[in-house]
C-alpha positions in Angstrom: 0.0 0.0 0.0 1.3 3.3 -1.2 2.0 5.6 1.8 0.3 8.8 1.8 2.0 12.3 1.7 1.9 12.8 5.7 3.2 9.4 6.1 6.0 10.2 3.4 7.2 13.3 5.6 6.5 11.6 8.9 9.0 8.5 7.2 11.8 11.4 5.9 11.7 13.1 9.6 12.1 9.8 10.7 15.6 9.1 9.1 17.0 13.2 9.7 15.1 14.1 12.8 17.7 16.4 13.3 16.2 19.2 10.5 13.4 21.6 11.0 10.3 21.9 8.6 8.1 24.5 7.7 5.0 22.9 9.0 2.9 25.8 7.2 2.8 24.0 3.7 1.0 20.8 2.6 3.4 17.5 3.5 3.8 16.6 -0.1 5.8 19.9 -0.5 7.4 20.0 2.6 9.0 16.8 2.0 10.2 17.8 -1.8 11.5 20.9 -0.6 13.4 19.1 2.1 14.5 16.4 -0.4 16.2 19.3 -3.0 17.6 20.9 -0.2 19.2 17.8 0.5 20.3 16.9 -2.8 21.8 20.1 -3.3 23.8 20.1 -0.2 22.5 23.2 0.5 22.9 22.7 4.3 26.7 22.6 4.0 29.4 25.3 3.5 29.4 26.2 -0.4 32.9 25.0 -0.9 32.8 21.9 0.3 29.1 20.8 -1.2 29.5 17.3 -3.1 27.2 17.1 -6.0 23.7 15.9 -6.0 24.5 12.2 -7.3 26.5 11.6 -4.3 24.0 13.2 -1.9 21.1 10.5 -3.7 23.5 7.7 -3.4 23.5 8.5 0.9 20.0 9.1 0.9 19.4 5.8 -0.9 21.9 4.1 1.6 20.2 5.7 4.6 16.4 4.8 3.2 17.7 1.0 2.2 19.3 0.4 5.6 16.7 2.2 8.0 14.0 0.8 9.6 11.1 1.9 7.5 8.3 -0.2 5.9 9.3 -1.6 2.5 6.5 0.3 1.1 7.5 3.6 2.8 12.1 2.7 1.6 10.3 2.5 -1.9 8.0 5.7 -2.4 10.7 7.9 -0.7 13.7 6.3 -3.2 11.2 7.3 -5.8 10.3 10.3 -5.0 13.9 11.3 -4.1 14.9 9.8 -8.0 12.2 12.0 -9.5 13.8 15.3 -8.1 17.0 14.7 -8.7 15.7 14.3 -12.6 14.3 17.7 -11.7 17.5 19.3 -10.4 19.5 17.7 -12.9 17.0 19.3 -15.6 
């Protein structure tokens, strides 16, 4: 069963409970915003960012090796494989 988009975001704040979310938009955004921050390092010092195929290959990692459902590891590598098509774009 696909998870839904508040389930999505409650399964990304599960695996970096350490960042803070805008709570103030609808969950599917939140999440996708969080998601290209990610990818684009954007939370580390501008010279020594890694590009956004490294930062998918440790999500992945962290998502694959995490205690989420099978159905949750899969929507959010999906989800987190259709932005970085976006950012690559």
């Amino acid at each position: 069963m696909k998870p839904s988009s508040e389930q999505l975001l409650e399964a990304y704040e599960s695996l970096w409970n350490n960042r803070i979310l805008d709570r103030n938009s609808p969950a599917r955004e939140i999440t996708s915003a969080a998601i290209i921050r990610e990818l684009k390092d954007e939370l580390t010092h501008p010279r020594v960012r890694v590009k956004p195929e490294q930062k998918f290959y440790q999500a992945i990692e962290r998502i694959v090796y995490s205690a989420l459902s099978r159905d949750e590891k899969v929507a959010l590598i999906q989800l987190y494989a259709v932005i970085l098509n976006d950012i690559k774009e």
